[in-house]
N, C-alpha and C positions, 0 to 999 in steps of 0.2 A: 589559494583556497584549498583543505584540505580534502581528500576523495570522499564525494558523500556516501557513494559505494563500496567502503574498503568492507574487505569480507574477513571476520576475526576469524580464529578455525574452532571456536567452540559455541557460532552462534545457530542457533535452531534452523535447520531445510532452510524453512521460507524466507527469513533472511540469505542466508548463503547462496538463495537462487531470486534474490532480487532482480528485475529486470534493469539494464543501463538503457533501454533506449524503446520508442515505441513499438519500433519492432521485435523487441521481444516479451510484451507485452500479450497475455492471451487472453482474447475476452475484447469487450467493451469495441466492437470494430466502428458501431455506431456514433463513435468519441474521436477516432484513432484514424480509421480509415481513411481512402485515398479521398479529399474535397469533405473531409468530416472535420468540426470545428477547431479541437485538440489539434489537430494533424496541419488544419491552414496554419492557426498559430504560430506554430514550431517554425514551418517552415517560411513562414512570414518574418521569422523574428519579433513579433511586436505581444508580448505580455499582455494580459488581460485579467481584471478579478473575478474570480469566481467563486462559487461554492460547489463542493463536488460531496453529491448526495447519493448515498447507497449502503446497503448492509455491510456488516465486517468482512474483511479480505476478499474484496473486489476489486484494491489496486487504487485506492484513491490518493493514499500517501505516496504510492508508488509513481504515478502520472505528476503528483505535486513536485517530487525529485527529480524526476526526467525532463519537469518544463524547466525548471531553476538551471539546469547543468544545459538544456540547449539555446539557453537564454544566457546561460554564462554570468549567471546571477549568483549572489547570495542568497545560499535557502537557509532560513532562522526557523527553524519548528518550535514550535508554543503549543503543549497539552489545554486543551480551559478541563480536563480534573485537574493537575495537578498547579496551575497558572494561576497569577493574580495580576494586579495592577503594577505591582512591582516588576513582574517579568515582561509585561509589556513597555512599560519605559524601558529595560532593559533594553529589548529589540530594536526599538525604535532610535536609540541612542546607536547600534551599532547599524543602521541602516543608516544613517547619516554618516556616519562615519565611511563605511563603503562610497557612499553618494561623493561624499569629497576625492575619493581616491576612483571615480568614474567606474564604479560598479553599480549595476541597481539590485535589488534588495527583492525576493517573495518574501513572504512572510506565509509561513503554514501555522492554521490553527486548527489541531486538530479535534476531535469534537466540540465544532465552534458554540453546537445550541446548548453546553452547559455555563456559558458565559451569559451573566445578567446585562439588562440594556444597558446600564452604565457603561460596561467593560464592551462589550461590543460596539458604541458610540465613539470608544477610545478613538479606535481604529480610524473612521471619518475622514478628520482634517488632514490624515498623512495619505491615506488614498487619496482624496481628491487632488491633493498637490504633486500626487506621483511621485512621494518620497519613496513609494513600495508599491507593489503588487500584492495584493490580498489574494489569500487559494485557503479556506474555510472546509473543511470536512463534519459530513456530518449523519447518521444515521436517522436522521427523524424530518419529518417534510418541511423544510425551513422556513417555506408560508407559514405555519406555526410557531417556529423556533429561532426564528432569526430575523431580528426589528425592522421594520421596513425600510429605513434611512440605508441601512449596511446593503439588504435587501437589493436597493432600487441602485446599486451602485457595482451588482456584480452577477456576472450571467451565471444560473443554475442549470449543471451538468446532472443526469440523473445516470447511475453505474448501477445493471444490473448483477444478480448473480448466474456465475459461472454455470453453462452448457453443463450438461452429462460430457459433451464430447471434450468441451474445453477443460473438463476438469482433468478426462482422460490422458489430453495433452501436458499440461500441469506435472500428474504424475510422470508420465514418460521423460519431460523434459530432468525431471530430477533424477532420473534412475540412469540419464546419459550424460548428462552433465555435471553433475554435483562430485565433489574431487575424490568424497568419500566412498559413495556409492559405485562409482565407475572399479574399483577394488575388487567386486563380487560380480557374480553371475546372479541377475535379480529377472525374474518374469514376474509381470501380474496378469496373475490368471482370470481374474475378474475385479473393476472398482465398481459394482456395482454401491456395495456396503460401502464404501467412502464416500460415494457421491450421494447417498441415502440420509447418511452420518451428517453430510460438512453442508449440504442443501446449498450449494455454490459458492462455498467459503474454502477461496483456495488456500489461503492459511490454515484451516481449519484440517483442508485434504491431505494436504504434505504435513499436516504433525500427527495425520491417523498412517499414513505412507511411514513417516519414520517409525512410531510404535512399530508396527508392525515387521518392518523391517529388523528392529534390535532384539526385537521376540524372540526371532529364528535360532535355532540352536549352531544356526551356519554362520550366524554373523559374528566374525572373528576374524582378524587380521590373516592375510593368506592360506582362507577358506579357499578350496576351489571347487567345494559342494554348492549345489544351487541356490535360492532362495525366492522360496515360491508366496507368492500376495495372496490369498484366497479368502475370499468373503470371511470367513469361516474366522482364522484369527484375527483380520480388522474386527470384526465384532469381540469377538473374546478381550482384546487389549482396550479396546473403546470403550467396554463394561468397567472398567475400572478408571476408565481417564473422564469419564464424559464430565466428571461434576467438574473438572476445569473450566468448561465451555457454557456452564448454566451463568444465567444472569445475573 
């Protein structure tokens, strides 16, 4: 099976600082934590479907990846924007196939509530037979958006958004670990304005962290001048990015 985590070197922070494992995971401890459900799982071994319900970059795809690799499973990701009925036979074909060769199968769907009850009923007959693990992501309260039949067959995890503090962390973790960044001498002086900006979206925070960071007239291959974070141009770069982030 191929690394669900390989890191390309020209993919955006938040990717390149994917977590591999729950502990490095920041946020959600109410999931993760030591006798917290997430965390029995794991270390039970024993897969469960779920649906994992929270705003954007709070780690939902990310927790869906982590369970697959300590499950030793096949994770098959399935967008329902860009997905139809065809792509689910697709999955479903190659989860049988695993199933033969004694692997079992997640299946992530991610924003599962834009899938109509048909396409969500897909799913059914292969969960309940434990051809797969269903793991559903979703932004919208799935009492609403997600049929009762799928519903009543899979526990709902609710992921908030990221601390002030965790976000704090978030950034720090990137400015020590990310292969590019560790190059420069990087302080931030204050996240206040990223944590204002990203409202606990840490994908949102490490792509206002990188603007900011390539702004700097320092940032440049064996710089050895500083590069300082400050409110100040997180808002000035933000001004021009934010309509990426509008709905």
């Amino acid at each position: 099976m191929p690394d669900l985590f390989s890191r390309q070197p020209d993919a955006p922070l938040a990717e390149r600082l994917r977590p591999h494992s729950l502990e490095e995971v920041i946020g959600q401890q109410h999931l993760i934590g030591a006798g917290k459900p997430l965390r029995v799982a794991v270390e039970g071994g024993k897969p469960h479907s779920m649906l994992l319900w929270g705003p954007p970059g709070v780690g939902k795809t990310t927790l869906a990846r982590i369970l697959a690799q300590s499950f030793n499973a096949q994770f098959l990701p399935v967008s329902a924007v860009f997905s139809g009925v065809k792509d689910i036979r697709e999955a479903i074909e190659k989860a049988e196939i695993a199933l033969q060769q004694g692997q079992a199968t997640i299946l992530f769907v991610d924003e599962v509530h834009r899938f109509n009850k048909a396409q969500q009923d897909a799913f059914l007959p292969h969960v309940e037979s434990g051809l797969l693990t269903f793991i559903g992501a979703t932004t919208e309260n799935p009492s609403f958006s997600v049929n009762n039949a799928l519903l009543s067959r899979c526990q709902v995890y609710r992921l908030n958004p990221l601390s002030e503090d965790e976000i704090s962390q978030v950034l720090q973790r990137a400015i020590d670990d990310d292969a590019v960044f560790k190059q420069f001498k990087i302080e931030i002086q204050s996240s206040q304005a990223i944590f204002a900006l990203s409202q606990g979206d840490a994908r949102k925070a490490l792509n206002l962290l990188e603007l900011a960071i390539q702004s700097s007239p320092n940032f440049r291959q064996g710089s050895q001048s500083p590069i300082v974070v400050t409110d100040d141009n997180v808002i000035a770069v933000a001004g021009a990015s934010l309509v990426r982030y509008d709905k």
